[in-house]
C-alpha positions in Angstrom: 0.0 0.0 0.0 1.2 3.3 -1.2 2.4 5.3 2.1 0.0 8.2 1.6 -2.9 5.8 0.2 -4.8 5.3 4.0 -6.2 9.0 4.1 -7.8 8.2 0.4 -9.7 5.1 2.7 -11.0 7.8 5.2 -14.1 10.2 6.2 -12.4 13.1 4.5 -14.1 15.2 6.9 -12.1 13.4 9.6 -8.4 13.8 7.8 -7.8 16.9 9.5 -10.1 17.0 12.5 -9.6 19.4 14.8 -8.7 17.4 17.9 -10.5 18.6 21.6 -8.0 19.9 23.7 -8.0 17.9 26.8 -6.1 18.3 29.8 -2.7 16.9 30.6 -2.9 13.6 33.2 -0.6 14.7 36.4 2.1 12.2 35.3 2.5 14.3 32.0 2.8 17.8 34.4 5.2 16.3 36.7 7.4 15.7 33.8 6.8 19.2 32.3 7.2 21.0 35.6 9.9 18.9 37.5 8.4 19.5 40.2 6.8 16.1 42.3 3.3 14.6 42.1 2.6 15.3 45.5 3.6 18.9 45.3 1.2 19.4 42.0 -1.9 21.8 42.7 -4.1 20.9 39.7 -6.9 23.5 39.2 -7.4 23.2 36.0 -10.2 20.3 35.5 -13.2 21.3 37.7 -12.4 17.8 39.4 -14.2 17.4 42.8 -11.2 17.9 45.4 -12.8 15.8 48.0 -12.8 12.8 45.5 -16.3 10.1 45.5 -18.4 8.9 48.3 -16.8 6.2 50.3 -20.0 4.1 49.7 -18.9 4.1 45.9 -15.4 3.6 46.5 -16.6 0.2 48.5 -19.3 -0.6 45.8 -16.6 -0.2 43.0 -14.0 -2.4 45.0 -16.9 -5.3 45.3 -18.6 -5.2 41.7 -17.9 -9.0 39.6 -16.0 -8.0 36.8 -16.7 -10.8 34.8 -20.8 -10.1 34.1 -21.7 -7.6 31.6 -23.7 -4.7 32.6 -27.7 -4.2 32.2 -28.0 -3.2 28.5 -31.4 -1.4 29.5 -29.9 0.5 32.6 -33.3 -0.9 35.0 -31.5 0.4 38.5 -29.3 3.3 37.2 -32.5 4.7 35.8 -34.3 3.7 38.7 -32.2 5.9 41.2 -32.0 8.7 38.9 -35.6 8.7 39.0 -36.2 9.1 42.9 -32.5 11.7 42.7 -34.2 14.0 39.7 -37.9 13.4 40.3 -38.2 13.0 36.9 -39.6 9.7 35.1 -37.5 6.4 34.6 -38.8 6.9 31.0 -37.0 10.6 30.8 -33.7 9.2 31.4 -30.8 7.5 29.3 -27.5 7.4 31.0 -24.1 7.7 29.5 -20.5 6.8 29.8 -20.1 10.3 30.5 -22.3 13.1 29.6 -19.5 13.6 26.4 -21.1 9.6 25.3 -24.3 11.5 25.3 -23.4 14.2 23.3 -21.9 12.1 20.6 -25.1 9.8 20.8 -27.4 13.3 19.9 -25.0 14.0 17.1 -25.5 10.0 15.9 -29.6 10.4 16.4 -30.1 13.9 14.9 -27.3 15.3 12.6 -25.9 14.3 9.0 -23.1 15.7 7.4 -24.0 19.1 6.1 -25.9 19.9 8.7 -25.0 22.9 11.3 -25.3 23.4 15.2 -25.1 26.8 16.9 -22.6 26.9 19.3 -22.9 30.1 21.7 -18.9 31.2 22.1 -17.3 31.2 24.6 -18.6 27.6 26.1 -17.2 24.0 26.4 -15.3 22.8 23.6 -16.7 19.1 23.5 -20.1 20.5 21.0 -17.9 21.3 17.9 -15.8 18.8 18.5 -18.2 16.2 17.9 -19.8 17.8 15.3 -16.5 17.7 13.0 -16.8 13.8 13.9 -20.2 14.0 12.8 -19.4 15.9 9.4 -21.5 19.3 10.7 -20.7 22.5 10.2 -20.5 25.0 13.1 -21.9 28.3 13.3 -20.4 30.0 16.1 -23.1 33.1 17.9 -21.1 35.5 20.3 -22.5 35.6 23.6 -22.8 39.4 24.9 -20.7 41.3 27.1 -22.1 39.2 30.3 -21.9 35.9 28.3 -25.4 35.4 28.4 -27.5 34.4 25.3 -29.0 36.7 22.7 -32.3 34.9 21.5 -32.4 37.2 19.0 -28.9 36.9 17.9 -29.0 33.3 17.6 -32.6 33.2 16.1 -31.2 35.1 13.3 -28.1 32.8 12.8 -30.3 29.9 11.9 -30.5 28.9 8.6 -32.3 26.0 6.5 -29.4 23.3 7.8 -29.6 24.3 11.2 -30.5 21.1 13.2 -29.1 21.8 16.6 -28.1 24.6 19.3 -26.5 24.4 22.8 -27.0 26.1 25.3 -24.2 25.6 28.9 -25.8 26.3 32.0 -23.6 27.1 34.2 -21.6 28.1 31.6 -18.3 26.4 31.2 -16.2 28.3 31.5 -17.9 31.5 32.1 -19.9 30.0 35.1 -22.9 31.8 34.1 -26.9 30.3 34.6 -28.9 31.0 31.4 -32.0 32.6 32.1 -35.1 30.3 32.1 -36.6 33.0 29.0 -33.9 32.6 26.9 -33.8 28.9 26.8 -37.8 29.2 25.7 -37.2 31.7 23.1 -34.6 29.2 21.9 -37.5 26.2 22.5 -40.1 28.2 20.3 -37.5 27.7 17.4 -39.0 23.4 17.4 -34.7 22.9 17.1 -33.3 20.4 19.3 -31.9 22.5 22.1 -29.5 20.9 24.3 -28.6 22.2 27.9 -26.1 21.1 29.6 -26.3 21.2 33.4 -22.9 19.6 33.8 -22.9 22.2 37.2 -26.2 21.5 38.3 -25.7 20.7 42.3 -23.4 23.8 42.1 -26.1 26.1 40.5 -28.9 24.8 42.0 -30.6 25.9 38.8 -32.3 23.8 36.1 -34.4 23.5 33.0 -36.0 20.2 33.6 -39.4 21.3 34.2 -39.8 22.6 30.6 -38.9 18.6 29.6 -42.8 17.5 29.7 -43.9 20.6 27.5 -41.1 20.6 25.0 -39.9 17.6 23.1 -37.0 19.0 21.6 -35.0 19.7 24.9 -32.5 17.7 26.1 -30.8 18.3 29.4 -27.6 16.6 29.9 -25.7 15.8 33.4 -22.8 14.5 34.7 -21.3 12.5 38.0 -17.9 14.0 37.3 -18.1 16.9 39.1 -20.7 16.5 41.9 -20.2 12.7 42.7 -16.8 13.3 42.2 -16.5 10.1 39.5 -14.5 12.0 36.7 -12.5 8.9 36.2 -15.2 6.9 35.7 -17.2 8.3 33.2 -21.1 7.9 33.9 -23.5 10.7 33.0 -26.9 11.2 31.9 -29.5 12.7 29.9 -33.1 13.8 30.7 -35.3 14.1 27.7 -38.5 13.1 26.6 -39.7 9.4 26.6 -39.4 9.4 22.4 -36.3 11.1 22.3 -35.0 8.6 25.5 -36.7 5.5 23.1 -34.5 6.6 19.8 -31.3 7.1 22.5 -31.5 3.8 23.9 -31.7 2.0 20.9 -28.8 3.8 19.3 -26.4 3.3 22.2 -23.8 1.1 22.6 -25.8 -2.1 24.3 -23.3 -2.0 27.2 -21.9 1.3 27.3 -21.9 1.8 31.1 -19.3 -0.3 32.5 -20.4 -2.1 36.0 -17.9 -0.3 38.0 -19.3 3.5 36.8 -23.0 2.0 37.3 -22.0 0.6 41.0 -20.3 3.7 42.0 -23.6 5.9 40.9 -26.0 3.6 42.3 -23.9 3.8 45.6 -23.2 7.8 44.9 -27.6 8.3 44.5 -27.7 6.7 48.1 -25.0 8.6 49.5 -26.4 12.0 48.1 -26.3 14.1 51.5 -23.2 13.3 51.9 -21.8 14.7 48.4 -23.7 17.5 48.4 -22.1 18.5 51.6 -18.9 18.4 49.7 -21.0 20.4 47.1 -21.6 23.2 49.8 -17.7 23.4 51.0 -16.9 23.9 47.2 -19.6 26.5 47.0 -18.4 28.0 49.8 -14.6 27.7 49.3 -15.8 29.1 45.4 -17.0 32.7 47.5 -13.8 32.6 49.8 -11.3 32.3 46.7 -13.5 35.0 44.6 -13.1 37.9 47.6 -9.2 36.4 48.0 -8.6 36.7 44.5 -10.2 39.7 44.5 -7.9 41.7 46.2 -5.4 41.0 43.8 -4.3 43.7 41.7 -4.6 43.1 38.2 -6.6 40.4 38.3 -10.7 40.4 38.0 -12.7 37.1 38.7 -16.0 36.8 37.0 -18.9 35.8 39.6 -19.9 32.0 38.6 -22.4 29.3 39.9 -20.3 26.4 39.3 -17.0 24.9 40.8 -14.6 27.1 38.9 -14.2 30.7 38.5 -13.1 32.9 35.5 -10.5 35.1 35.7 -9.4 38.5 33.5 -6.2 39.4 33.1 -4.9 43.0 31.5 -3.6 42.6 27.4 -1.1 39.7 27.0 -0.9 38.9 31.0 -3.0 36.0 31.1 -0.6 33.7 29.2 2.1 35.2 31.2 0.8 34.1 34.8 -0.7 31.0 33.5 3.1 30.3 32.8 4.6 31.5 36.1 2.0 29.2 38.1 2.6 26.2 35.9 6.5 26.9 36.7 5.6 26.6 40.8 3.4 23.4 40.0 -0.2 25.2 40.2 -1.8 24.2 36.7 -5.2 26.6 35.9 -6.9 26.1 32.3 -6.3 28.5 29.5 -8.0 28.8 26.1 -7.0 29.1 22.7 -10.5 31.2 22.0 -9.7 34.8 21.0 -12.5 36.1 23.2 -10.9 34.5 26.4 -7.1 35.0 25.3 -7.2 37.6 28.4 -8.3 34.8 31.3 -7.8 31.7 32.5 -10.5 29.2 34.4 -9.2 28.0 37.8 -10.9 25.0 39.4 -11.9 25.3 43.2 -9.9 23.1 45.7 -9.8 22.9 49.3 -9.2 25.8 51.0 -4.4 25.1 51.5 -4.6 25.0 47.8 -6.4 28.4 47.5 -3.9 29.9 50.1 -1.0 28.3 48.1 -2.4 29.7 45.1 -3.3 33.3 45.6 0.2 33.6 47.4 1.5 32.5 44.1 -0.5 35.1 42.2 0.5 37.8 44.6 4.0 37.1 44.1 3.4 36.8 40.4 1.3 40.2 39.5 
């Protein structure tokens, strides 16, 4: 076979994808800082700094490994049900809430189509829709990062399948207000919003589920649960949309360690959303801390992170000088946000250790 012959066997539209830009693993920052694992503050993944439930870290070491898991999700959906209050009916769970994002692009979108992506928000949307073969049509969000109806009504077009709509924003940490995500419903396009920040916001749009088929609300036991390295999410949408998602998905595509560690996470609720109230509260410590800090403004937020504005070309400056003391924060290669970074809340030595280091810095 000719050496160059393989891309002529490809998608073209997946020769030259434009790759998502995850996170280093800390192995990979050791080795780029020098400086020792257990000295590494890492801010920079909205990861829950008090880790899982200890029920789920028992259920997870106790699961048989050799059964394969329930294809139709009976007790995951179950528990959701009694956690949500929504129906079992409403709810199709993912390895991840990323799985689930894919699985919309699979159910609803050929190529040609186009999604409207509200900039700046997470980067996982129009990444999947280059693997889908869509087209992106990016709509500015206005000087507070919220949504313009308007301004997004008017980007649609006749191959516009999609929108999606971040709430709290990542990274802005924003809610969107309950009237813009309507105006966007009244559209009949499938709008998807993603409460990956629900327990932190305390805000959601699953009410409007029952009266409006083409929502889809998507959540995650990453950051809550603390079960990032698991991957188990979920979506609540209606039973029709749920239907079409289950029998598109992968039969077994919740492994049984993820689906013990959520069913032992849903029983062990109070407990992890007292973590979620000393990450609220450590989020409203570091935002008057980092306040003080000249040269530096933090944007207020309702999730587990907080965005942070830097003057012109300082930004990519500190986020350098904190890497270089072992305190990773996440930068972006959006031109809107080439003047902040997102720093993840940790427990409350790791903000100390890091606004010293900012001090010293600025």
């Amino acid at each position: 076979m000719a050496e160059d012959s393989i891309e002529n066997l490809i998608r073209p539209h997946l020769v030259r994808v434009d790759t998502y830009d995850a996170m280093d693993a800390p192995e990979t920052l050791v080795e780029k800082s020098g400086i020792s694992l257990e000295n590494i503050i890492k801010l920079n993944g909205n990861e829950n700094p008090y880790g899982g439930s200890p029920l789920a870290v028992k259920a997870v070491a106790e699961v048989p490994l050799h059964i394969y898991p329930d294809p139709r999700q009976i007790k995951m959906r179950k528990s959701l049900s009694e956690y949500t209050g929504m129906r079992e009916e409403n709810i199709v769970v993912g390895a991840g809430a990323d799985e689930l994002i894919d699985l919309i692009f699979r159910l609803f979108i050929s190529p040609g189509d186009t999604i409207l992506d509200c900039e700046p928000t997470f980067g996982m949307y129009s990444f999947c829709a280059g693997l889908a073969g869509a087209d992106v049509h990016y709509v500015q969000r206005d000087t507070e990062f919220q949504i313009d109806p308007v301004t997004v009504k008017s980007a649609i077009t006749d191959t516009t399948k999609l929108m999606f709509v971040t709430s709290p924003n990542n990274p802005t940490g924003n809610v969107a207000r309950e009237e813009d995500i309507l105006a966007l419903l009244e559209t009949g396009l499938i709008v998807v919003v993603d409460e990956a920040y629900f327990e932190f916001a305390k805000s959601s749009a699953q009410d409007l589920v029952e009266d409006h088929e083409n929502l889809i609300i998507l959540r995650t036991m990453s950051k809550w649960a603390g079960l990032a390295g698991l991957r188990v999410g979920y979506g609540i949408m209606s039973p029709k949309v749920a239907n079409y998602m289950m029998e598109i998905k992968p039969p077994y595509n919740v492994n049984v360690a993820a689906e013990a560690a959520l069913l032992a996470s849903l029983q062990d609720a109070n407990y992890l959303l007292g973590n979620v109230e000393k990450i609220i509260n450590e989020r409203e410590r570091m935002m008057q801390l980092i306040s003080g800090v000249s040269g530096i403004t933090p944007w207020p937020s309702d999730g587990n992170y907080l965005l942070c504005e830097f003057g012109e070309n300082e930004a990519l400056r500190v986020f350098k000088e904190l890497a270089s003391k072992g305190i990773f924060v996440r930068n972006f290669k959006s031109d809107r946000l080439k003047n902040f970074f997102r720093i993840a809340v940790g427990k409350p030595e790791e903000t100390d250790l890091l606004v010293d280091a900012l001090k010293q810095i600025m």
